[in-house]
C-alpha positions in Angstrom: 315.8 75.6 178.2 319.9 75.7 178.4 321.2 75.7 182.0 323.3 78.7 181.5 326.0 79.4 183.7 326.8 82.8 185.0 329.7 84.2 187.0 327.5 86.2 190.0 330.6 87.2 191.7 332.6 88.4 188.9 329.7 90.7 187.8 328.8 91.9 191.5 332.9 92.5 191.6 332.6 94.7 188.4 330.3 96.5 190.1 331.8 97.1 193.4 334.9 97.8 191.0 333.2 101.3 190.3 331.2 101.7 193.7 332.6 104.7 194.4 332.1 106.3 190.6 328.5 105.2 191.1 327.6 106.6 194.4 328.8 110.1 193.2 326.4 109.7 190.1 323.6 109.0 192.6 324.1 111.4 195.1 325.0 114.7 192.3 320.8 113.3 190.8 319.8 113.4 194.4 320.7 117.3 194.8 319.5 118.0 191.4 316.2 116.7 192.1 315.1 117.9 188.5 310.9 117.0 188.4 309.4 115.8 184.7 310.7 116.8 181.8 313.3 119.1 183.3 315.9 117.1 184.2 318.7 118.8 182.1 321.6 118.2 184.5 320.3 114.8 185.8 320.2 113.6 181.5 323.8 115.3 181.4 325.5 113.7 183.9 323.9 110.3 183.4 325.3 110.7 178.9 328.7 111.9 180.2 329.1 108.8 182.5 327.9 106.3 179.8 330.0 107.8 177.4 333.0 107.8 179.5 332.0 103.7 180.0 332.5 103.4 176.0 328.6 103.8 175.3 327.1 105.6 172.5 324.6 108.2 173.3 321.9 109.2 171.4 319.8 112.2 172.8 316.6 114.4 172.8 314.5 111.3 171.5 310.9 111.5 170.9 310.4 115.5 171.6 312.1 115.2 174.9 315.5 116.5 175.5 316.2 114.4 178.7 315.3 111.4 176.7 318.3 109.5 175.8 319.7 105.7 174.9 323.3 104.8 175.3 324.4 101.5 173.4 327.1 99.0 173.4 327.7 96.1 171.2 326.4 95.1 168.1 323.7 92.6 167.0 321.2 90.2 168.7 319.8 90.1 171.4 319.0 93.7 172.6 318.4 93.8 176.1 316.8 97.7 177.7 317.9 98.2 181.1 315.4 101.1 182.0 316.8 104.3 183.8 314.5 107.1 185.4 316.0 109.9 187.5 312.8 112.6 187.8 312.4 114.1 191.6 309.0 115.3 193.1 307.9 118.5 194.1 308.1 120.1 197.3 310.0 117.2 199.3 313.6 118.5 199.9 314.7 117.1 202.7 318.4 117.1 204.8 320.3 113.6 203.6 321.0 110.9 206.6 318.1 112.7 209.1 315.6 111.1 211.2 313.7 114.1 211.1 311.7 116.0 208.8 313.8 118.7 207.6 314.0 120.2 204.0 317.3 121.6 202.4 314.8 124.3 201.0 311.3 125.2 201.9 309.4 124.1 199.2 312.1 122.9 197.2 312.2 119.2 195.1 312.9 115.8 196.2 313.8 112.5 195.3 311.2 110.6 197.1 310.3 107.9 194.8 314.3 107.3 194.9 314.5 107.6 191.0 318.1 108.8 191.8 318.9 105.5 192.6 317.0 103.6 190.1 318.6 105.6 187.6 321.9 104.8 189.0 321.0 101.0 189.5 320.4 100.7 186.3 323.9 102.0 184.7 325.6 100.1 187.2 324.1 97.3 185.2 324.6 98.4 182.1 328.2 99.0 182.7 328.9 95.9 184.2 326.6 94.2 181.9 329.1 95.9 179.1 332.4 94.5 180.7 331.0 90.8 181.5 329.5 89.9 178.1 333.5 91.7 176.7 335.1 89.8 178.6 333.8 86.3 177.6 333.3 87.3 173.9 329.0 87.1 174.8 327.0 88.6 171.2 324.2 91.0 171.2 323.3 94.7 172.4 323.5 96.7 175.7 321.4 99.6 176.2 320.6 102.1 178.3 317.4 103.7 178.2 317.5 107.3 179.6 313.6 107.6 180.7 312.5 111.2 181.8 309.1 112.5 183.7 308.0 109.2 185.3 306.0 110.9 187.7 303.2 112.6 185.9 305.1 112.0 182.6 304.7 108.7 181.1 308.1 109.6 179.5 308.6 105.5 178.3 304.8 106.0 176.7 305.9 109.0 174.7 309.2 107.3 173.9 306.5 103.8 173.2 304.9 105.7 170.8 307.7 106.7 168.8 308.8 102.9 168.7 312.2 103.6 170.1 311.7 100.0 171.8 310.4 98.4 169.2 313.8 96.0 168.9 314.2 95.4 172.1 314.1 91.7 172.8 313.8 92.2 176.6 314.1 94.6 179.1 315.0 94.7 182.4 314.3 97.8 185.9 313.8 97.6 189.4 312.1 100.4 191.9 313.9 100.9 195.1 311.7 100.3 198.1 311.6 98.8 201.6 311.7 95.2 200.9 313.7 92.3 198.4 311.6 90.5 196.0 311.0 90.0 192.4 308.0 91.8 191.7 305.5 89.8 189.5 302.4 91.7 189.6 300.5 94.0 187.2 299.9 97.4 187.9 297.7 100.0 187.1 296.8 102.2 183.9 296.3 105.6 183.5 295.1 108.7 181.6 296.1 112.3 183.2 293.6 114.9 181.8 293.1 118.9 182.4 289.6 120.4 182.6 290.0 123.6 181.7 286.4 125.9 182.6 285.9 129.2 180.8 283.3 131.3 182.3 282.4 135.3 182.9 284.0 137.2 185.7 281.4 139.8 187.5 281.1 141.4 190.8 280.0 139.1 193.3 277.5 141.3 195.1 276.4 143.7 192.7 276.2 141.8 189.4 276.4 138.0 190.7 273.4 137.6 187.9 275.8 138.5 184.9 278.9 136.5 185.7 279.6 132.6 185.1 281.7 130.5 187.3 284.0 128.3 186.4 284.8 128.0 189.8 281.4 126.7 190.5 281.7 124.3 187.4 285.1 122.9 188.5 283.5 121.9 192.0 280.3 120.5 190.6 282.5 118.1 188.0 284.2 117.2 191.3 280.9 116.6 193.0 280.0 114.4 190.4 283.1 112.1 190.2 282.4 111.2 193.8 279.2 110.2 193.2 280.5 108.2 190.0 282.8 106.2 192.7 279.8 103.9 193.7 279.2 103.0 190.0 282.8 102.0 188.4 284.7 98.6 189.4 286.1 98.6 193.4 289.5 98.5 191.3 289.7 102.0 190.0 290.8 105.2 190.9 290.3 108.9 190.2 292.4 111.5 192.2 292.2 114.8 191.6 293.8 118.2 192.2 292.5 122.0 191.9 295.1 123.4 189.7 293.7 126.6 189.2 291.1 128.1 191.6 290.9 131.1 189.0 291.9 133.8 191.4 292.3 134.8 195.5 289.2 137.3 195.5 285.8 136.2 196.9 284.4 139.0 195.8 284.9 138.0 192.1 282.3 135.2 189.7 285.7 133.8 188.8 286.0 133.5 185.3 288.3 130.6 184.7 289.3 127.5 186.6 290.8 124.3 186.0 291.5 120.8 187.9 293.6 118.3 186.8 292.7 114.4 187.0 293.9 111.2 187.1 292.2 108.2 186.2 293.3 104.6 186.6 292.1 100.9 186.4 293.5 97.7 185.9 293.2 97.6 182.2 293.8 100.4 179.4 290.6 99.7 178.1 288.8 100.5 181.5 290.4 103.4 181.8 289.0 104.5 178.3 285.4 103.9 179.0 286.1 105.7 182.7 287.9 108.3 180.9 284.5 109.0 179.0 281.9 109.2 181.6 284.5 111.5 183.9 284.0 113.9 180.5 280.7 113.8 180.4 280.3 115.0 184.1 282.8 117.6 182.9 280.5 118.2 180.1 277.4 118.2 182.4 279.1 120.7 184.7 279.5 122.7 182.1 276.3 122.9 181.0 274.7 123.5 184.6 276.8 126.5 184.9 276.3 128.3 181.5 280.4 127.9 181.0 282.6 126.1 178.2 285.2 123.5 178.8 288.3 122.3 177.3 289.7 118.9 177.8 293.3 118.5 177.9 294.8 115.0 177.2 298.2 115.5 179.3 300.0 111.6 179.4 299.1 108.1 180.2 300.5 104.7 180.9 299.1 100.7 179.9 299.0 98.4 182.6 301.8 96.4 183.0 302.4 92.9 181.8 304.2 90.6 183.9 306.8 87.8 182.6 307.2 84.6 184.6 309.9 83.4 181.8 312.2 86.3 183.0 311.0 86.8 186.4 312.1 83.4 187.3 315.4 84.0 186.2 316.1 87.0 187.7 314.9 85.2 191.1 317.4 82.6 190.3 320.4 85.4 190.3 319.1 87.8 193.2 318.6 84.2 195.2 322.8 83.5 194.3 323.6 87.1 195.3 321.6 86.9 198.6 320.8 90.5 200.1 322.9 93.4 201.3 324.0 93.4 205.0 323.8 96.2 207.2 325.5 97.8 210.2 324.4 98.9 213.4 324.2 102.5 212.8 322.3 102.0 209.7 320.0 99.9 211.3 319.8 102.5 214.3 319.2 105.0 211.8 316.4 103.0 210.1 314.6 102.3 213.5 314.5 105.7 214.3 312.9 107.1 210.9 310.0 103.6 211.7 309.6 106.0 215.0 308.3 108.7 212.9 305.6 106.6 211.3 302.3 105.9 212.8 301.3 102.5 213.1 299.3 102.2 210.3 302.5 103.0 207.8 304.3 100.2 209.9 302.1 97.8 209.4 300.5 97.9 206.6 303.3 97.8 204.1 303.7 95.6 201.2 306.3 94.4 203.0 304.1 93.4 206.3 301.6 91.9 204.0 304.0 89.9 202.7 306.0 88.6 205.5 304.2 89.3 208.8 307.8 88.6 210.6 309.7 91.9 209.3 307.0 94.2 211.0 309.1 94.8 213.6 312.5 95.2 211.4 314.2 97.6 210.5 315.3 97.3 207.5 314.2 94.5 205.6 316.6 90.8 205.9 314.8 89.0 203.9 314.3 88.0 200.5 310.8 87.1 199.5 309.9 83.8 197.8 308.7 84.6 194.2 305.3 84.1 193.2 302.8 85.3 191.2 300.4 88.3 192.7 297.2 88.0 191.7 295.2 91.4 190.3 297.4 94.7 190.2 299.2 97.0 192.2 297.3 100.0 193.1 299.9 102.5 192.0 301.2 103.4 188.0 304.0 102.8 186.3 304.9 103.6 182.3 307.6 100.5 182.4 303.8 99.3 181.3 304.1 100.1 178.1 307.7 98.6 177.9 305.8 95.4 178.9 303.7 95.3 175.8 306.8 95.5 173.1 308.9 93.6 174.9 309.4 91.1 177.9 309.9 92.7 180.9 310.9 91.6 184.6 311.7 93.8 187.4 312.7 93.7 191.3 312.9 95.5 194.2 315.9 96.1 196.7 315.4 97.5 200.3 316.8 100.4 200.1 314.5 102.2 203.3 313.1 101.7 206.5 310.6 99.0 206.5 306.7 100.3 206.6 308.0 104.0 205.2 305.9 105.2 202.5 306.4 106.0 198.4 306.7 109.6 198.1 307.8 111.2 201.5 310.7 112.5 202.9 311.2 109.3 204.8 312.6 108.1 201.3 314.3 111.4 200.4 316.4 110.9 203.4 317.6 107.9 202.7 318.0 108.3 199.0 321.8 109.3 199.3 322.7 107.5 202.5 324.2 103.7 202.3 321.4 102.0 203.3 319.6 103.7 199.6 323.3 103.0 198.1 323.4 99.2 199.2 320.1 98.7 197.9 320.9 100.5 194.2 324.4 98.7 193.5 322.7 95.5 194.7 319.7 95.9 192.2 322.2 96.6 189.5 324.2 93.3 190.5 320.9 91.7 190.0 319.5 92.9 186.7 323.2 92.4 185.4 323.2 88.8 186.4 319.8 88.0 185.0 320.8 90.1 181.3 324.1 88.3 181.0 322.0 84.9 181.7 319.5 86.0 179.3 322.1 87.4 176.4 323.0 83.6 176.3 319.9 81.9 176.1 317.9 82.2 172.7 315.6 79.9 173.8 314.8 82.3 177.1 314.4 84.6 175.2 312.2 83.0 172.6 310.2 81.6 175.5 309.8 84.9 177.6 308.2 86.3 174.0 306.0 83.8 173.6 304.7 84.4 177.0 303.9 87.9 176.4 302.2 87.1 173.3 300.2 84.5 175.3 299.4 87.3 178.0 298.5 89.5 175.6 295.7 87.2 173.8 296.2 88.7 170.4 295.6 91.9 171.7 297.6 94.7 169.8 299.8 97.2 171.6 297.9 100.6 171.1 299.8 103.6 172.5 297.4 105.1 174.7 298.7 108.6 174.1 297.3 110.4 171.7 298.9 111.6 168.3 299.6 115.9 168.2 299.8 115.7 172.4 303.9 116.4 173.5 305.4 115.8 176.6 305.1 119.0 178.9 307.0 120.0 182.1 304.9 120.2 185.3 302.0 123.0 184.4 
């Protein structure tokens, strides 16, 4: 492999060059706080800026109209720098606060930080833009503008339509409460609706004529638990009551649904899962004289590491070093660890993986790279990235250590500087390890045989089926 030299400080200048441009970009996605598939002004702000940077924007890709790519350059090798900017449901919450306070009762929030993943990543495609111009560096820049990654699968939609079918690599990160390069699979998933059709009667005067579906939804939930004991200690199936078919007791309710998600390490365990959650669905069904409907919704593949591109992108986030931080953003950081319980301080990926930052506040550390054996418990659609095309990701610190995915704890600190330290950093990173990448054939060459190695012969099969479309939260 060529020893390829790149300028770190030149492309973590570039950056810092438009620090302020890309805190504003963050902070606007924060407030909108658009959830899956909705994220109209979150898409439009992200086109405008990478227009406005001399990128070309194509939009509304594969029947999504927050689905976009912006591209620079021309020719080999295409790098995807992976963007995702969807909020969560009913996790507003004031910016900068150490307590739990929303902005509006009920309202959305960015707690899985996707407003600063999605600005990480055009921070690196911007600079990535300017570095490779600069010293007359070949190939294609692009930025993939990946909606609904909670509950979405937006990338596996956009998979299936084999929008990254050229890619020759691709590079994200996830903001989270510690500094490593992730090499670690994670879990895949199918998201299904059972839908129960029944016959509505008077409970107390006709309970003999009517059918629940109500009763059919809660059986098929009684029977997933007892399916726990017999599927591999690796999988999981959650599951949520999405319709309880009405508010009167007093009523055999006549339709009901729930809405599942199944996961395991492998797409192909999922599958066979998949089938025998139907047949208790089925089974329900039957024991309660009413019909059900099965709903494919979205699902991911497990992701496939690469060590060929991991390793690199070690290399640069080991010459960049971490971001510091000051006292009152480490005062603020101690006091949201006050609002954990002990468990959430301890037993974070973090904690597991360096027993001497339990007690920081925000992570100062970052972790040696090495290989994690098994998967991840949590999801991710970058999965499907991973089978086209070699992928490598990292983390930056961008919250309190020990605070959780998905809570307000995040939202908080999603457009305060501790979150904004952590995003520009992880763009200086992925920038760094493209532009290292872009000129190095033979990386690249290697990081694909890899993959292909990984993969065993096995063909990519988009786990999505044909005729179902991406659909906003139901």
């Amino acid at each position: 492999m060529l020893d390829v030299m790149v300028d770190v400080e030149r492309i973590a200048e570039l950056i810092e060059n438009k620090r302020d441009l890309l805190i504003g970009v963050s902070d606007r996605l924060w407030g909108f706080a658009e959830t899956r598939f909705e994220e109209f002004q979150s898409a439009a702000l992200l086109c405008e800026t990478l227009e406005q940077e001399g990128f070309t924007v194509t939009k509304g890709l594969a029947g999504m109209e927050t689905a976009f790519v912006g591209s620079c350059g021309s020719g080999g090798p295409i790098v995807a720098i992976l963007g995702e900017y969807d909020a969560l449901s009913g996790l507003s919450q004031v910016k900068g606060a150490s307590v739990q306070e929303p902005v509006q009762a009920g309202g959305n929030g960015h707690g899985c930080g996707h407003n600063l993943l999605g600005t990480g990543s055009l921070a690196a495609a911007i600079a990535l833009k300017q570095y490779m111009e600069e010293n007359g560096i070949p190939g294609t820049v692009r930025y993939y503008g990946c909606p609904g990654e909670e509950g979405g699968s937006g990338k596996t939609f956009m998979a299936r339509e084999g929008i990254f079918d050229d890619v020759d690599f691709a590079l994200c990160w996830h903001p989270g409460d510690l500094n490593i390069v992730l090499s670690v699979s994670m879990l895949a998933n199918f998201q299904v609706y059972f839908k129960f059709k029944g016959r509505t009667s008077h409970a107390a005067a006709s309970p003999h004529l009517g059918r629940s579906a109500l009763d059919a939804v809660e059986l098929m939930n009684v029977g997933v638990n007892y399916l726990r004991e017999h599927m591999i200690p690796e999988a999981r199936v959650h599951y949520a009551v999405t319709n309880s078919g009405g508010h009167s007791p007093n009523v055999v309710q006549g339709e009901a649904e729930s809405l599942y998600l199944i996961r395991a390490p492998k797409i192909s365990q999922v599958s066979e899962l998949y089938e025998r959650v139907c047949n208790i669905a089925r089974g329900a069904a039957l024991m309660t004289g009413t019909e059900v409907s099965i709903v494919f919704d979205k699902a991911c593949s497990n992701l496939i590491p690469n060590r060929t591109l991991e390793t690199v992108m070690h290399e640069c986030f080991t010459e960049l070093g971490i971001p510091a931080h000051d006292k009152e953003e480490l005062a603020l950081a101690a006091r949201i660890r006050e609002t954990l319980t002990p468990e959430e301080r301890n037993g974070s990926n973090l904690v597991r993986f360096a027993p001497a930052q339990k007690d920081k506040a925000i992570s100062d550390v970052l972790l040696p790279y090495r290989e994690i054996p098994g998967s991840m418990p949590g999801s991710s659609d970058v999965g499907d990235v991973s089978w086209i095309a070699p992928t490598a990701q990292c983390m930056t610190a961008c919250f309190a250590v020990g605070s959780p995915a998905h809570s307000w704890q995040w939202v908080t600190l999603g457009a305060h500087s501790i979150g904004h330290k952590g995003m520009l950093h992880a763009g200086k990173v992925m920038a760094a390890t493209a532009a290292k990448a872009m000129q190095n054939p033979q990386l690249i060459e290697q990081a694909k045989a890899e993959l292909k190695e990984r993969l065993g012969g096995a063909p990519y099969v988009n786990p999505i089926p044909e005729g179902v479309k991406p659909s906003a939260v139901k």
